[in-house]
HTML snippet that shows the backbone in 3Dmol.js (N, CA, C, O; Angstrom):
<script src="https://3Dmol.org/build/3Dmol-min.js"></script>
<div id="view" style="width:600px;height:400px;position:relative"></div>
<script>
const pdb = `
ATOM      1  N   UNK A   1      -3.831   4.434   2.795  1.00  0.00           N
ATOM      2  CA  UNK A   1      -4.778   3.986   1.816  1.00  0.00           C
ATOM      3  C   UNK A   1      -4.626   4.761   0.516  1.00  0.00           C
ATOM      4  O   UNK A   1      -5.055   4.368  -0.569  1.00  0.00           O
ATOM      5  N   UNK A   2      -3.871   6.079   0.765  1.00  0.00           N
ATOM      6  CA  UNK A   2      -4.303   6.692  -0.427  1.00  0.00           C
ATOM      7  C   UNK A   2      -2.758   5.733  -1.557  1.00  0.00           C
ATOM      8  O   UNK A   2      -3.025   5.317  -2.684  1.00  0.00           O
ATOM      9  N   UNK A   3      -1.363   5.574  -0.971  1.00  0.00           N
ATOM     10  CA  UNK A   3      -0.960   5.374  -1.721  1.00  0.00           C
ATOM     11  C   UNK A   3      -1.104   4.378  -2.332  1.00  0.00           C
ATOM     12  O   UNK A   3      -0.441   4.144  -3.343  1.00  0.00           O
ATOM     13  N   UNK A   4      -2.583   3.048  -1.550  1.00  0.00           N
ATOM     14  CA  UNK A   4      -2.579   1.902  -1.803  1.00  0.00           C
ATOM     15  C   UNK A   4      -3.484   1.988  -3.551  1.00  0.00           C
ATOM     16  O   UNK A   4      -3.694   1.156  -4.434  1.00  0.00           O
ATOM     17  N   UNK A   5      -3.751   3.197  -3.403  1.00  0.00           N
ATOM     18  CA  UNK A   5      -5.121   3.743  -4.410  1.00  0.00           C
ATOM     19  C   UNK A   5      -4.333   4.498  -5.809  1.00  0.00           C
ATOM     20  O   UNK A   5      -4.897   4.648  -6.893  1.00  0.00           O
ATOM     21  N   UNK A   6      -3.018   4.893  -5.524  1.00  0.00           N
ATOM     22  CA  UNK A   6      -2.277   5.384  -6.385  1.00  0.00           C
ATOM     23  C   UNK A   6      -2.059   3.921  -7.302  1.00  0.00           C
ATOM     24  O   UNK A   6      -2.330   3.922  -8.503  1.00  0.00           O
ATOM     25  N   UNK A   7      -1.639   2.910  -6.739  1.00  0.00           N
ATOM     26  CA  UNK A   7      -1.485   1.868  -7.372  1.00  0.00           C
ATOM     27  C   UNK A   7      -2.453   0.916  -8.168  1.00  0.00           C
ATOM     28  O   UNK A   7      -2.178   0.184  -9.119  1.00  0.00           O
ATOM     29  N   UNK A   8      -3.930   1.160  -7.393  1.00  0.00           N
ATOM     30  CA  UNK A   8      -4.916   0.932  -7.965  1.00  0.00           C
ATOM     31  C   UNK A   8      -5.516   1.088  -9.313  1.00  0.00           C
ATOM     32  O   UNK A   8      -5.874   0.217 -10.107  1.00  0.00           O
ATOM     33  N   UNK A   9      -5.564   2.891  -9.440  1.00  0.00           N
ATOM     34  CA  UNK A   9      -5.179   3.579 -10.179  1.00  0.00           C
ATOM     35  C   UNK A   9      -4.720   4.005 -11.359  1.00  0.00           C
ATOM     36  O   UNK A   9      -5.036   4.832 -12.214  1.00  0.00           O
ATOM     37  N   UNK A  10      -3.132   2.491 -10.995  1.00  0.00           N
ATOM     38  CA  UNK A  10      -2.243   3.105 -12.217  1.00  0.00           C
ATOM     39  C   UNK A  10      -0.807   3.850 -12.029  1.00  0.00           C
ATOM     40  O   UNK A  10       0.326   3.552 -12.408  1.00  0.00           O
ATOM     41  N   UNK A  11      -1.260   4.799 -11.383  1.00  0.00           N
ATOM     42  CA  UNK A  11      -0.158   6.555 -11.203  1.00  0.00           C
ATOM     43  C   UNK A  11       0.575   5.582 -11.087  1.00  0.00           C
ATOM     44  O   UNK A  11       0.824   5.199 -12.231  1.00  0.00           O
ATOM     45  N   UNK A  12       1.289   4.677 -10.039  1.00  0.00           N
ATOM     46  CA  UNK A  12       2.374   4.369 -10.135  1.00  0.00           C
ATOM     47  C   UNK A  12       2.660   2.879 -10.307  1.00  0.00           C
ATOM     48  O   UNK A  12       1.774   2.119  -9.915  1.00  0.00           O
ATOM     49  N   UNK A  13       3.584   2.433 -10.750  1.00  0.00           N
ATOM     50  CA  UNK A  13       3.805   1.396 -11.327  1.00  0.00           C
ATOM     51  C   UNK A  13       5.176   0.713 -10.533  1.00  0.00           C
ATOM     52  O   UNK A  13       5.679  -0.227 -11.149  1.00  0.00           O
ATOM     53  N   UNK A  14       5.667   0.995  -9.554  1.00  0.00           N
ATOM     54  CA  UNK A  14       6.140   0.761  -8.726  1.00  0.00           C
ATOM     55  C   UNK A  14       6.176   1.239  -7.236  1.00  0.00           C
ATOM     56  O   UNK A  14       6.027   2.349  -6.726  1.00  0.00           O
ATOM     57  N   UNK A  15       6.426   0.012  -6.733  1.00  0.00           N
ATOM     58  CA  UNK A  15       5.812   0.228  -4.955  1.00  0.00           C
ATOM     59  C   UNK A  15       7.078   1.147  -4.509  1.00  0.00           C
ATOM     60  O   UNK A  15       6.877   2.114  -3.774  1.00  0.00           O
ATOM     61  N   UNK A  16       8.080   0.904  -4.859  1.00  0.00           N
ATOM     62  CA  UNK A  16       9.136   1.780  -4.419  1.00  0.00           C
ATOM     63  C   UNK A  16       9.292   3.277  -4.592  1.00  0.00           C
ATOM     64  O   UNK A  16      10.201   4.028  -4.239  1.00  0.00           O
ATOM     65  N   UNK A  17       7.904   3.553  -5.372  1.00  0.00           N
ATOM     66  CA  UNK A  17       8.020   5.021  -5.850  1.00  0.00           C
ATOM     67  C   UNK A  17       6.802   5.663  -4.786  1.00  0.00           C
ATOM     68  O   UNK A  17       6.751   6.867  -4.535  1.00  0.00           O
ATOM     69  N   UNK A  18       5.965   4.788  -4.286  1.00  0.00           N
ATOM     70  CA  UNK A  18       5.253   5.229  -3.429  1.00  0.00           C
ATOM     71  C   UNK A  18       5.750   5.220  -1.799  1.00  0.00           C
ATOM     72  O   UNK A  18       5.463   5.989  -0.881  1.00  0.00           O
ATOM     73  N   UNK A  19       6.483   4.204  -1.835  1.00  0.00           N
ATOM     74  CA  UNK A  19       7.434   4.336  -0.157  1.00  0.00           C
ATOM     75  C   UNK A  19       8.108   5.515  -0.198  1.00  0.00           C
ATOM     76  O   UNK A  19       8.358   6.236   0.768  1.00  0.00           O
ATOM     77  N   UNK A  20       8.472   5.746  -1.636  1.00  0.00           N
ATOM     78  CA  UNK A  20       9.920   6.877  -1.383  1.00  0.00           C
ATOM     79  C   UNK A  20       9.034   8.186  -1.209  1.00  0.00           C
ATOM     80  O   UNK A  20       9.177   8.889  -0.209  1.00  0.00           O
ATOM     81  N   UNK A  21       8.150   8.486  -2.166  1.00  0.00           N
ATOM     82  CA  UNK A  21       7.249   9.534  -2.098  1.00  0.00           C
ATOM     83  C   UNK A  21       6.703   9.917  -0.705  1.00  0.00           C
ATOM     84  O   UNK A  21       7.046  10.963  -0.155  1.00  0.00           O
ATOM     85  N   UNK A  22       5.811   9.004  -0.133  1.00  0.00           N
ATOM     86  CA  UNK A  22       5.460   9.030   1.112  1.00  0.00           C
ATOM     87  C   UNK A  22       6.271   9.111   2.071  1.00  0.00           C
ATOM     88  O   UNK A  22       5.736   9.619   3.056  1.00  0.00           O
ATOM     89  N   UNK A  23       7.606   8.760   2.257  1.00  0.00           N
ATOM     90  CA  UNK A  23       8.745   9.892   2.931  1.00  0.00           C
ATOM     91  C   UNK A  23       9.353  11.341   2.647  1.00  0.00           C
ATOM     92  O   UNK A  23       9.735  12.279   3.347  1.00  0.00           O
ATOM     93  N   UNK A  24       9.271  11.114   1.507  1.00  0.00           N
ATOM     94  CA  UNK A  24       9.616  12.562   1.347  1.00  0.00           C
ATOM     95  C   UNK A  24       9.114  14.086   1.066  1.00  0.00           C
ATOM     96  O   UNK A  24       9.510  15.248   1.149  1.00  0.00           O
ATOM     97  N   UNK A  25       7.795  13.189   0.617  1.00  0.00           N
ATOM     98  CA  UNK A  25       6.599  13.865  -0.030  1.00  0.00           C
ATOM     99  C   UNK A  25       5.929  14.361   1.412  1.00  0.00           C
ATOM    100  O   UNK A  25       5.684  15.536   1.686  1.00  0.00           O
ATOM    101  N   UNK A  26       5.715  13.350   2.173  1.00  0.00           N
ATOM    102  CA  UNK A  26       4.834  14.283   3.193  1.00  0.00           C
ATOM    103  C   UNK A  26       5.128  13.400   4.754  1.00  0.00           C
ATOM    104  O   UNK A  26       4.360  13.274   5.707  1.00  0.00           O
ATOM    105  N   UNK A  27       6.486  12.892   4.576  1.00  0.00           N
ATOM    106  CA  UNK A  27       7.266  12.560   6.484  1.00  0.00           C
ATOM    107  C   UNK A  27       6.943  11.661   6.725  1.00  0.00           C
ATOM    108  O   UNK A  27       7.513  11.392   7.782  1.00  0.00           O
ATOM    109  N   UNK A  28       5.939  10.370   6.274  1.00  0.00           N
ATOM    110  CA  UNK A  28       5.863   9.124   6.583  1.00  0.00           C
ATOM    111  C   UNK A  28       7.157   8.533   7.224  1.00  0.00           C
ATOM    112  O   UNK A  28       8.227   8.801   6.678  1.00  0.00           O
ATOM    113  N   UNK A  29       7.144   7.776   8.303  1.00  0.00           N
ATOM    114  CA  UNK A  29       8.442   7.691   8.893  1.00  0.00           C
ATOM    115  C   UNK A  29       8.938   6.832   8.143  1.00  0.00           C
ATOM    116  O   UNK A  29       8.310   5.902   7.638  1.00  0.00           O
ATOM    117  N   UNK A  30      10.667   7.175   7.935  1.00  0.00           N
ATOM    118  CA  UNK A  30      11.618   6.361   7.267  1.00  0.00           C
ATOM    119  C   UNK A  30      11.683   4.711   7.822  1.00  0.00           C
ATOM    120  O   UNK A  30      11.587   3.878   6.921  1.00  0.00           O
ATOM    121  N   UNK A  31      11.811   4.274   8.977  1.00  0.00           N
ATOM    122  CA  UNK A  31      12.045   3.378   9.344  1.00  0.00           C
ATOM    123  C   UNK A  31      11.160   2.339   8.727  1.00  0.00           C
ATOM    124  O   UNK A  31      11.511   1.177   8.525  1.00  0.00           O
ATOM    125  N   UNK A  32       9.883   2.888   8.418  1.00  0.00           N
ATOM    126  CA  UNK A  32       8.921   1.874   8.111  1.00  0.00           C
ATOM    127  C   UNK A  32       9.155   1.418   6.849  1.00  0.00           C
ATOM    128  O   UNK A  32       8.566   0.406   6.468  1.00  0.00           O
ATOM    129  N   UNK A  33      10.151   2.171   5.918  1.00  0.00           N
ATOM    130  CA  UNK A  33      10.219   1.853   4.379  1.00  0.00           C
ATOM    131  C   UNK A  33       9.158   2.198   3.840  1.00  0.00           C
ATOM    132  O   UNK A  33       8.609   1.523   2.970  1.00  0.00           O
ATOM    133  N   UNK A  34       8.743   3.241   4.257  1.00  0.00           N
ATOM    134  CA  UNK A  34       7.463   3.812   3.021  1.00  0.00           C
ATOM    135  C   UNK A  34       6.176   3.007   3.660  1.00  0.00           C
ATOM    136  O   UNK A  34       6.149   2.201   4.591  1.00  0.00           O
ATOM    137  N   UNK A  35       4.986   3.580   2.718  1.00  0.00           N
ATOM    138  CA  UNK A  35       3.230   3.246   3.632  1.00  0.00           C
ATOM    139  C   UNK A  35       3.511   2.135   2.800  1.00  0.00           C
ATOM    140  O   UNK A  35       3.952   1.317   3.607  1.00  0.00           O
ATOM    141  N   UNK A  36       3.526   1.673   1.832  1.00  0.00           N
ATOM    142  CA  UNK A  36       3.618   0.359   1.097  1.00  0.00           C
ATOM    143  C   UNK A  36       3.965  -0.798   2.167  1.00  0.00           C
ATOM    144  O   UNK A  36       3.277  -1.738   2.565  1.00  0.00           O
ATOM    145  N   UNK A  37       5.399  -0.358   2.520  1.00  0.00           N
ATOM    146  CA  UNK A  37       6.416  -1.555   2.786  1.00  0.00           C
ATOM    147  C   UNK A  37       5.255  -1.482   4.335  1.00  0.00           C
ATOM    148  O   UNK A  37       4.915  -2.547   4.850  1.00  0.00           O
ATOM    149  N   UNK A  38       4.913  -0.548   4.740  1.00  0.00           N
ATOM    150  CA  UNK A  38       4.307  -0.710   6.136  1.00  0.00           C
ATOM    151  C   UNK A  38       3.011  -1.786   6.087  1.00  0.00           C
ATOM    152  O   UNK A  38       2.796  -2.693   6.890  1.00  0.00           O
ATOM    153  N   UNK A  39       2.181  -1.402   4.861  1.00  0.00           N
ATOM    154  CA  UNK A  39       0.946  -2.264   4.336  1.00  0.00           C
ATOM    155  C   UNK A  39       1.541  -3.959   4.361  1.00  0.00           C
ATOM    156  O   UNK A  39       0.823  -4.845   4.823  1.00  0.00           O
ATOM    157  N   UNK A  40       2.423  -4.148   4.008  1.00  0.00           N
ATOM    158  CA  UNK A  40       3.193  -5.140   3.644  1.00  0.00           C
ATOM    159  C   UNK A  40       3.742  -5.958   4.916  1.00  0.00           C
ATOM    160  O   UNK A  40       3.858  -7.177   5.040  1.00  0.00           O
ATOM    161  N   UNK A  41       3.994  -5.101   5.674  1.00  0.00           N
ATOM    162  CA  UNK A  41       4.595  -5.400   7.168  1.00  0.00           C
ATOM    163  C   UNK A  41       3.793  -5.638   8.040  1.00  0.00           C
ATOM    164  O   UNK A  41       3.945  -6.641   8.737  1.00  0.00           O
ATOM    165  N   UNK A  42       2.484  -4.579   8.277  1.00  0.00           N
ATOM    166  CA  UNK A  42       1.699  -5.033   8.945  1.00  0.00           C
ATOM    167  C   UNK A  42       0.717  -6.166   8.555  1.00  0.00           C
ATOM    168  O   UNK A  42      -0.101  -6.576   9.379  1.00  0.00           O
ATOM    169  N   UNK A  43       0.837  -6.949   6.622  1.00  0.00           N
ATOM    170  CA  UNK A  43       0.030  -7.439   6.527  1.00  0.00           C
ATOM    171  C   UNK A  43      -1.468  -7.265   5.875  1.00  0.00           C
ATOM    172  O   UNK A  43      -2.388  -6.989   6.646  1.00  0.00           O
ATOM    173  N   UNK A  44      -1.704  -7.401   4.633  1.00  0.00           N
ATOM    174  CA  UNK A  44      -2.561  -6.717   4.082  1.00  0.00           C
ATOM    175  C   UNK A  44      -3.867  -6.808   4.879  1.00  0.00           C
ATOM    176  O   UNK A  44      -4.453  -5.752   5.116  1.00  0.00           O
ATOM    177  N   UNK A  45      -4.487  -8.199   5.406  1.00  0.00           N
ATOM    178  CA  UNK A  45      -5.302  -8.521   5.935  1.00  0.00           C
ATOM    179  C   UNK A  45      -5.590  -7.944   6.931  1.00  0.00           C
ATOM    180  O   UNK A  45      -6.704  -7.419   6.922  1.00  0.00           O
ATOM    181  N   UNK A  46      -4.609  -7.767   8.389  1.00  0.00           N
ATOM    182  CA  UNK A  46      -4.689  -6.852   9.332  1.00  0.00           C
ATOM    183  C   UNK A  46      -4.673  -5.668   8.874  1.00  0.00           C
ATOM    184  O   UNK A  46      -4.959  -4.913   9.803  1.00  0.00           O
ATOM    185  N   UNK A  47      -4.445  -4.964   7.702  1.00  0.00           N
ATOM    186  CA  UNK A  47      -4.719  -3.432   7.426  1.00  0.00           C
ATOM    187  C   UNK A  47      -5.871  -3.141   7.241  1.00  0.00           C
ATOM    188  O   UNK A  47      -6.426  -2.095   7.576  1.00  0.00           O
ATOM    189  N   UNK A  48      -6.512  -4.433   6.458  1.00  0.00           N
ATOM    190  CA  UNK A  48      -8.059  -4.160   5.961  1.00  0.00           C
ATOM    191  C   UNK A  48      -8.777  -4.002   6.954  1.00  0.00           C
ATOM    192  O   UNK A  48      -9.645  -3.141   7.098  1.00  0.00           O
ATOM    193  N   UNK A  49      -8.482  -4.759   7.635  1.00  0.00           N
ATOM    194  CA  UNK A  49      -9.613  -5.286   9.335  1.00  0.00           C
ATOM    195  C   UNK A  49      -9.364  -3.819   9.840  1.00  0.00           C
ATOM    196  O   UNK A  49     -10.317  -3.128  10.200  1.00  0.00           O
ATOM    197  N   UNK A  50      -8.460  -3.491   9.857  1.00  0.00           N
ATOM    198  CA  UNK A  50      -8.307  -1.809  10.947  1.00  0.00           C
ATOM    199  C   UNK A  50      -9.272  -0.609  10.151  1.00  0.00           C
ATOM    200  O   UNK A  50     -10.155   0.132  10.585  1.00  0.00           O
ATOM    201  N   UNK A  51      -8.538  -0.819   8.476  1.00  0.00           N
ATOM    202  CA  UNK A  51      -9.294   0.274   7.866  1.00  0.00           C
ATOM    203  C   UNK A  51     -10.749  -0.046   8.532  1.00  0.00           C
ATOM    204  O   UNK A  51     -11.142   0.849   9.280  1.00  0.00           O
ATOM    205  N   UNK A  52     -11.667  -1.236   8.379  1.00  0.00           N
ATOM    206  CA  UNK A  52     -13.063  -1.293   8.276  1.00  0.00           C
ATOM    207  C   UNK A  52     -13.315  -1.182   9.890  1.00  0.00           C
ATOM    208  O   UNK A  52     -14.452  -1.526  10.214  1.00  0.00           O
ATOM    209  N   UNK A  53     -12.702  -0.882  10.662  1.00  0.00           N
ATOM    210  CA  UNK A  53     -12.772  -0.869  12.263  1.00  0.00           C
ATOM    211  C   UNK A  53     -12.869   0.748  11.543  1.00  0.00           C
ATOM    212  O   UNK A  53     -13.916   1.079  10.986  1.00  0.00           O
ATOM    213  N   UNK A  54     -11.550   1.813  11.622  1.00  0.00           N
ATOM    214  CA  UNK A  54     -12.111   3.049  11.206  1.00  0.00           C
ATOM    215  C   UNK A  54     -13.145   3.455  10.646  1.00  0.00           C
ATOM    216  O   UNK A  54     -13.818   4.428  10.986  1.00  0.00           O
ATOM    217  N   UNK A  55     -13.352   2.659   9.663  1.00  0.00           N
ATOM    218  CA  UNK A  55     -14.334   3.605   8.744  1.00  0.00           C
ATOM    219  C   UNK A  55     -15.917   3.062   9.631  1.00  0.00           C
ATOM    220  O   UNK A  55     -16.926   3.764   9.687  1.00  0.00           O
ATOM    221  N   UNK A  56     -15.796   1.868  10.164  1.00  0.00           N
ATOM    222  CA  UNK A  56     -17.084   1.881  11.090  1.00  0.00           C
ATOM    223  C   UNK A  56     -17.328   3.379  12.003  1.00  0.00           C
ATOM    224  O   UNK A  56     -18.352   4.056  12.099  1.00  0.00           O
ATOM    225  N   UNK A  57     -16.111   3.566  12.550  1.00  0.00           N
ATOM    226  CA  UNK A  57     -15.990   4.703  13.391  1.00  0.00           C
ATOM    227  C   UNK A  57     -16.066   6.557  13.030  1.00  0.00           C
ATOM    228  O   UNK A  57     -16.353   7.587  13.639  1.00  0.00           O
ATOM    229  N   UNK A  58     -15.611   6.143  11.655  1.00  0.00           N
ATOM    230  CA  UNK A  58     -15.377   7.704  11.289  1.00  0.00           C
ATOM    231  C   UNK A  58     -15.362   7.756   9.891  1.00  0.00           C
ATOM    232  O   UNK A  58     -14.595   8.569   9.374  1.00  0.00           O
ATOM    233  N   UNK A  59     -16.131   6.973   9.104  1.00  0.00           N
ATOM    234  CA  UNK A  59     -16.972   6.969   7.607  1.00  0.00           C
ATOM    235  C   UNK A  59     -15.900   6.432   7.022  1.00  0.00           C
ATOM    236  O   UNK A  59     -14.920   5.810   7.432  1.00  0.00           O
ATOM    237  N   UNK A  60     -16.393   6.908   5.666  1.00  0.00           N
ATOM    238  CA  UNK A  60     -16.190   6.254   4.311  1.00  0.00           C
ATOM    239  C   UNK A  60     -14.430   6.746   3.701  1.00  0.00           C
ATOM    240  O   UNK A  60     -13.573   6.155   3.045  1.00  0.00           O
ATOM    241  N   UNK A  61     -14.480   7.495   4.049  1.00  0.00           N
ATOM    242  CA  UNK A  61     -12.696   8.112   4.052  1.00  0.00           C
ATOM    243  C   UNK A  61     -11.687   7.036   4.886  1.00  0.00           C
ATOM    244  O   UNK A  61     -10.535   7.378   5.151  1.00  0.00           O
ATOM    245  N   UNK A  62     -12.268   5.569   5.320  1.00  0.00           N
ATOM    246  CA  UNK A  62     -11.422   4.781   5.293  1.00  0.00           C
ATOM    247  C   UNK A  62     -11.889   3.619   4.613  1.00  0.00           C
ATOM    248  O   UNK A  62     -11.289   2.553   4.752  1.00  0.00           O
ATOM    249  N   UNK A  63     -12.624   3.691   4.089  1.00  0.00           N
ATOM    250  CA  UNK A  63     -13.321   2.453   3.228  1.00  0.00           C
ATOM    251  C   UNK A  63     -12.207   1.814   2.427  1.00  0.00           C
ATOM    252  O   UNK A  63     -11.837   2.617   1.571  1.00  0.00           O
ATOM    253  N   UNK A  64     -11.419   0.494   2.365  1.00  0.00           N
ATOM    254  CA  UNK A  64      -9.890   0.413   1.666  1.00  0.00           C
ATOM    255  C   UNK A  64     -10.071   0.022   0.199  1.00  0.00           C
ATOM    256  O   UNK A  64     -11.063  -0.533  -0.274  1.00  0.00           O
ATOM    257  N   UNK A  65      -9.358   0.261  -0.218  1.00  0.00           N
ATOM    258  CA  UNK A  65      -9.689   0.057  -1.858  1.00  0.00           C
ATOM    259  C   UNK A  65      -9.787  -1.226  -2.031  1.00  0.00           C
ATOM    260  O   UNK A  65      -9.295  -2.147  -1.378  1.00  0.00           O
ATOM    261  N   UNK A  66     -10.710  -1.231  -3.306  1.00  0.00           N
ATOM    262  CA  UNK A  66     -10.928  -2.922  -3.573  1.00  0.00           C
ATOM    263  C   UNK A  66      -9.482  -3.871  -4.130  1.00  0.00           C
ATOM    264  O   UNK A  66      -9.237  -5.070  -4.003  1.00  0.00           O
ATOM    265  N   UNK A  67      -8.659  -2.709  -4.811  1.00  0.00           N
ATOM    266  CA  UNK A  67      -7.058  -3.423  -4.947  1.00  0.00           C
ATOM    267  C   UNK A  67      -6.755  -4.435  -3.361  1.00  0.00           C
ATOM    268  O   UNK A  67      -6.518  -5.642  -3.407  1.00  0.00           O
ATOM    269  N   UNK A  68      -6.841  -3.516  -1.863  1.00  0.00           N
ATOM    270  CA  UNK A  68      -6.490  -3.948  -1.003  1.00  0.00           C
ATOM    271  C   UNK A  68      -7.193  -5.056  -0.401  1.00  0.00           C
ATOM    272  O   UNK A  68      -6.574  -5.894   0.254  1.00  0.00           O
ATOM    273  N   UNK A  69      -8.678  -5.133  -0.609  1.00  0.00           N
ATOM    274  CA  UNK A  69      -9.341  -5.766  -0.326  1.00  0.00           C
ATOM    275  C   UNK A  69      -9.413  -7.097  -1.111  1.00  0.00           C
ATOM    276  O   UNK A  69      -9.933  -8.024  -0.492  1.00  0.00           O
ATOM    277  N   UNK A  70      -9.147  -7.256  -1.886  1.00  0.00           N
ATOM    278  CA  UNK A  70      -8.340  -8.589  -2.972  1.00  0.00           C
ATOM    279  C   UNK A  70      -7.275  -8.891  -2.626  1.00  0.00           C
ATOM    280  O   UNK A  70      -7.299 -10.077  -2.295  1.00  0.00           O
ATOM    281  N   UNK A  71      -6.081  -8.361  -2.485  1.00  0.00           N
ATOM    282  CA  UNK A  71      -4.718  -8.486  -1.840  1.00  0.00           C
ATOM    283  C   UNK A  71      -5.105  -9.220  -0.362  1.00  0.00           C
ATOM    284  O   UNK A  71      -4.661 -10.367  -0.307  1.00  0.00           O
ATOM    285  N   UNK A  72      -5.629  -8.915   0.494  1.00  0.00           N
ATOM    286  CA  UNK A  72      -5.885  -9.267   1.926  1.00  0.00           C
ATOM    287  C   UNK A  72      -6.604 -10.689   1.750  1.00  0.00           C
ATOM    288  O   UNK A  72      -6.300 -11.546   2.579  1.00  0.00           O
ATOM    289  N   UNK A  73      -7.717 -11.090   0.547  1.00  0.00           N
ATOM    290  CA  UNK A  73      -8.321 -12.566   0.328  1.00  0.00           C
ATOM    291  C   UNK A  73      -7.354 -13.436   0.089  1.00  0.00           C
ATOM    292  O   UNK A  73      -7.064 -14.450   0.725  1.00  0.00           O
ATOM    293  N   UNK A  74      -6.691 -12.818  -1.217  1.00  0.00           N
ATOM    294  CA  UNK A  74      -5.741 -13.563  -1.680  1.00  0.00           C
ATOM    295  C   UNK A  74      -4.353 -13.569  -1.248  1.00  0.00           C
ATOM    296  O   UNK A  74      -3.558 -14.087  -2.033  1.00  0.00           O
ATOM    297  N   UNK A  75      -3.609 -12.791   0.553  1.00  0.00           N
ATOM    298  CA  UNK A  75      -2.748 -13.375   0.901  1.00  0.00           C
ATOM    299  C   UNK A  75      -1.499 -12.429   0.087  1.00  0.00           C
ATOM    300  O   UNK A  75      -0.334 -12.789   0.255  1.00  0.00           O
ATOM    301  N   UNK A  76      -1.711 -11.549  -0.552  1.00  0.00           N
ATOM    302  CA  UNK A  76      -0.687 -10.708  -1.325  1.00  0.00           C
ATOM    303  C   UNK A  76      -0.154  -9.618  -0.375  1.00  0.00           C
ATOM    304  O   UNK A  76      -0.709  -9.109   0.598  1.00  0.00           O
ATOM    305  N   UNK A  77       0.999  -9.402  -0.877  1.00  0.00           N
ATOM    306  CA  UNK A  77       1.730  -7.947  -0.447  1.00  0.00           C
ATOM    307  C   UNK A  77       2.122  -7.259  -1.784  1.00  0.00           C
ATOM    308  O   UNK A  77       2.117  -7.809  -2.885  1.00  0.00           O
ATOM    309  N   UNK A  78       2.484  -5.886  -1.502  1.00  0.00           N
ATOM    310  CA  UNK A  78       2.744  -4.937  -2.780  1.00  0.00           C
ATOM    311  C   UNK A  78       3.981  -5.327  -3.090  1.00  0.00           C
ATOM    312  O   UNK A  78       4.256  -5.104  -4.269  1.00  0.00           O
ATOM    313  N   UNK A  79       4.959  -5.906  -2.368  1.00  0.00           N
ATOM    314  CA  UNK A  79       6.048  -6.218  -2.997  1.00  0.00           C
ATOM    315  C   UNK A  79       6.337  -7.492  -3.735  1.00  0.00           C
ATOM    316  O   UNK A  79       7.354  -7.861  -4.322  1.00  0.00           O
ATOM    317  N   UNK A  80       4.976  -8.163  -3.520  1.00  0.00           N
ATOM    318  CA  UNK A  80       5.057  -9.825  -4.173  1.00  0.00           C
ATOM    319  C   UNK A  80       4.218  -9.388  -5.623  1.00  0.00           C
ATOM    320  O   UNK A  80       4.754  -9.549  -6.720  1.00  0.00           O
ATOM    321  N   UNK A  81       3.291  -9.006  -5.525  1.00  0.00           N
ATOM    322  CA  UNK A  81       1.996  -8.541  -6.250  1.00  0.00           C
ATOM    323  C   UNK A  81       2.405  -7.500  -7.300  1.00  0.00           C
ATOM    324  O   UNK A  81       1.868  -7.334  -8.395  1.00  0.00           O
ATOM    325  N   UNK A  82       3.547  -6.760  -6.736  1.00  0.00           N
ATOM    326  CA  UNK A  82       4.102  -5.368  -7.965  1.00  0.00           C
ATOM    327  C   UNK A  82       5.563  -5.364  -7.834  1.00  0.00           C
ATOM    328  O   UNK A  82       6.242  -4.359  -8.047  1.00  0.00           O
ATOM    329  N   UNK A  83       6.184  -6.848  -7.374  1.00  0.00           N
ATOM    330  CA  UNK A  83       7.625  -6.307  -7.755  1.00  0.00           C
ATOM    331  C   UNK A  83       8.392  -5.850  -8.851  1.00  0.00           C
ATOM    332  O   UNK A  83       8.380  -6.296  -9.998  1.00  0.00           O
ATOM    333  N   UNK A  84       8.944  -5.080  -8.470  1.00  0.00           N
ATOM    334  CA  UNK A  84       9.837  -3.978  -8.862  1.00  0.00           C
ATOM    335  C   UNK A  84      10.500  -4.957 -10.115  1.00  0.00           C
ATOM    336  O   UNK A  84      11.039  -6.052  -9.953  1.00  0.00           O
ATOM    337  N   UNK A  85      10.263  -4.113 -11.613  1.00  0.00           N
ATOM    338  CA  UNK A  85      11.239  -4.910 -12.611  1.00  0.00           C
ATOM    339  C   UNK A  85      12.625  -4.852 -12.465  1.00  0.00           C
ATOM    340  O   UNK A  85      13.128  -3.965 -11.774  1.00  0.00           O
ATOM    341  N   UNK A  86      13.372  -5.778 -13.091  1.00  0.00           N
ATOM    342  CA  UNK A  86      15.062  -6.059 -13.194  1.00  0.00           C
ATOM    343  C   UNK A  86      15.510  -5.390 -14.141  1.00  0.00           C
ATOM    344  O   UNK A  86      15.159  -5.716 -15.275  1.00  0.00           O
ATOM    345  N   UNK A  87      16.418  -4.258 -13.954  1.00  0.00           N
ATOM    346  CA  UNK A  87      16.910  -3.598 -15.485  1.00  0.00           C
ATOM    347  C   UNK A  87      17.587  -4.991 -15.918  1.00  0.00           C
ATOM    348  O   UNK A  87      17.983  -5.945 -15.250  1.00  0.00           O
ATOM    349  N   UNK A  88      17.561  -4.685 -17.555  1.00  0.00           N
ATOM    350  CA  UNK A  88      18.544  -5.663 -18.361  1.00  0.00           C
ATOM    351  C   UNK A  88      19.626  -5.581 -18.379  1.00  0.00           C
ATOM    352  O   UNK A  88      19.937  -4.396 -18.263  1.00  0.00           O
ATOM    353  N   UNK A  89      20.880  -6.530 -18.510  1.00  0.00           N
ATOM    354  CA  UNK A  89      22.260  -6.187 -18.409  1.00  0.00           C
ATOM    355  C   UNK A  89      22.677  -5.573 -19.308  1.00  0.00           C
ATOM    356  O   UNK A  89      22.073  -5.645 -20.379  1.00  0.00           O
ATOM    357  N   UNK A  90      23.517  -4.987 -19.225  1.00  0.00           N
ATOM    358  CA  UNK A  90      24.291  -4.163 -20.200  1.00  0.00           C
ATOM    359  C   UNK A  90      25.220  -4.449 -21.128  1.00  0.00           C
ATOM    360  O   UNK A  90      25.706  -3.549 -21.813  1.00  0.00           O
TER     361      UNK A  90
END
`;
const viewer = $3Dmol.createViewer("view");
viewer.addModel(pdb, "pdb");
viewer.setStyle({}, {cartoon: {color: "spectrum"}});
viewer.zoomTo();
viewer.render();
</script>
């Protein structure tokens, strides 16, 4: 959630900078392609439903951001919703 909140935010302006971060930054497993690509994989909608299953269980420190909670109505992923720009040719 938090990197879903970085994007929220602002800080970052690409999803690929938060997958990469969140591996390297603090061991998120590689396979998953970063918490993004995982949000994305598992589905924004099923992420929301789990966050609000947690945070029923163990407060407000999973409450999901309203970025995610729009993404999950409207059927979005971070990679449709913030893809990554095309450098220009050279």
């Amino acid at each position: 959630m938090e990197a879903a909140r970085t994007v929220e935010d602002h800080v970052i302006t690409d999803p690929r900078e938060a997958d990469v971060g969140s591996i390297l930054g603090f061991g998120f497993a590689p396979f998953t392609g970063g918490t993004l690509s995982y949000i994305d994989f598992m589905g924004p909608k099923k992420f929301v439903e789990l966050c609000h299953k947690l945070e029923a269980k163990y407060g407000s420190r999973f409450t999901p951001p309203k970025l995610l909670e729009e993404m999950a109505t409207k059927g979005e992923t971070f990679y449709g919703r913030f893809a990554p720009k095309k450098a220009a040719a050279a």
